[in-house]
N, C-alpha and C positions, 0 to 999 in steps of 0.2 A: 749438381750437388744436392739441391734441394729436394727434386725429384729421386733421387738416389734413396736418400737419406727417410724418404718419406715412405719408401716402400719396404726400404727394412725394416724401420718404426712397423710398419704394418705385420707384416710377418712375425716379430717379437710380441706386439699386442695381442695378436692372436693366441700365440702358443700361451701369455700369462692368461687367455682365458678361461685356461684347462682347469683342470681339479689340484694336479700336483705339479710344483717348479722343475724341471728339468733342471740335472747337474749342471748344463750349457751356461742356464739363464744366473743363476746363483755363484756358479764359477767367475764369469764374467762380466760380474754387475758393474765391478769399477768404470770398465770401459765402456760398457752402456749408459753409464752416469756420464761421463765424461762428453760422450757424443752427445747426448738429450744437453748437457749441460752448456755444449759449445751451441749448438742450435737456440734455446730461450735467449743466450747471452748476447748474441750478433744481430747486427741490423741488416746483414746482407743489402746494404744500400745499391751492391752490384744489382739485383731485381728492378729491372725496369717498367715490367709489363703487369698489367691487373691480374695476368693469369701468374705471373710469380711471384705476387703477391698471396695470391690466395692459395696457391701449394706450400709458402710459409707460413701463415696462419693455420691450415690444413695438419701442417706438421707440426706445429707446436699443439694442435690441440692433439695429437699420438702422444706429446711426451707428457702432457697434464691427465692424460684418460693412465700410461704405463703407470705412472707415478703413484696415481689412486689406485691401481691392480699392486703393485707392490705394495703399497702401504697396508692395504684393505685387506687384503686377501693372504699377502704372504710378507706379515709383519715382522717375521720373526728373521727374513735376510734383511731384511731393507732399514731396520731400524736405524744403523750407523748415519744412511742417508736422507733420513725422511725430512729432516732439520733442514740439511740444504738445500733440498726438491724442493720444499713448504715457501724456504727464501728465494729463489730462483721465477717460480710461478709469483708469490707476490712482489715482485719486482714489475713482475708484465703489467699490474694494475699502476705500481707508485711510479711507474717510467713510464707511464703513459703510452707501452706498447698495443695498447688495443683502439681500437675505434668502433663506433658505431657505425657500420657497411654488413653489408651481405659475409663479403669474403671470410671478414671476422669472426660469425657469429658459433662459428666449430668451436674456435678457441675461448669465448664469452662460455657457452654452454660449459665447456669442459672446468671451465675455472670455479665456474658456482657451482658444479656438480660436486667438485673436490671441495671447494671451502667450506662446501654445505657438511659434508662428513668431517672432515676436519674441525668444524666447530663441534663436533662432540665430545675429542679427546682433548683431554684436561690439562694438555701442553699447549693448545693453540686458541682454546677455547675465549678467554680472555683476551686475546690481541685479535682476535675477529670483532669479539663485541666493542674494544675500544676503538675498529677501525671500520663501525658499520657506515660511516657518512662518506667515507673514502671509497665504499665499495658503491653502494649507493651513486653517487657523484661518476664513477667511472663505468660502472658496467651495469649498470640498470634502470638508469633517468635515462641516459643516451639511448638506450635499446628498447624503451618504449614505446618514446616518440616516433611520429611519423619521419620517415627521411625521406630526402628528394630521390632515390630511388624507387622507394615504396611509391609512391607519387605516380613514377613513370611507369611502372609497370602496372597500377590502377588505371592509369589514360591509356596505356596500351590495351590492355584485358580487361575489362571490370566485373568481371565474375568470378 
């Protein structure tokens, strides 16, 4: 499902790369909301394995990169959504869906990428600034420091 799910995300990402929204994308935002919305929202606690682990992560960072392409670029469908896309992503910070790992680190980049732009418009701009210790605390003290990963793959390689 995940896997599934992660290659359409790919394919939709792509086409919002383009210059103009296809009828497709803008007809059927609901349902693309919907599915982007059901993937951030679920723990898929079924995922046993690090590799599906990290095709979840993987995929949640498609929906936070769509989210920023719709907002950014093609504001004028996306408006109605951008409220709940904005709540949904900072959900992944205050639920402490993210971690400091390798796997994570698609989804860490895509979420500062987005709240970085997002702190410019003047609907979000203020609940960033009063929630810089939050962001801080969760997604960039952690991903500083060294991890016990980092670690092993220096005693494996050290160049």
């Amino acid at each position: 499902m995940i896997s599934i799910s992660n290659s359409v995300l790919h394919i939709i990402e792509s086409i919002l790369s383009q210059e103009e929204l296809p009828d497709f994308y803008e007809e059927n935002l609901e349902q693309i909301s919907q599915l982007c919305f059901y993937l951030l929202d679920n723990d898929f606690s079924q995922l046993q394995t690090p590799k599906d682990a990290e095709m979840m992560f993987k995929t949640r960072a498609k929906v936070v990169r769509m989210a920023q392409l719709y907002q950014f670029k093609f504001a004028e469908y996306f408006e109605s959504k951008q409220d709940l896309f904005f709540q949904k992503i900072w959900e992944q910070i205050a639920n402490s869906k993210i971690s400091a790992n390798r796997e994570c680190e698609r989804l860490i980049f895509a979420i500062v990428r987005y709240l970085g732009e997002c702190a410019g418009l003047p609907n979000y701009k203020e609940f960033i600034k009063q929630n810089l210790e939050i962001l801080l605390q969760v997604l960039v003290i952690p991903n500083i420091a060294v991890t016990e990963q980092d670690l092993e793959e220096y005693e494996y390689e050290p160049t």
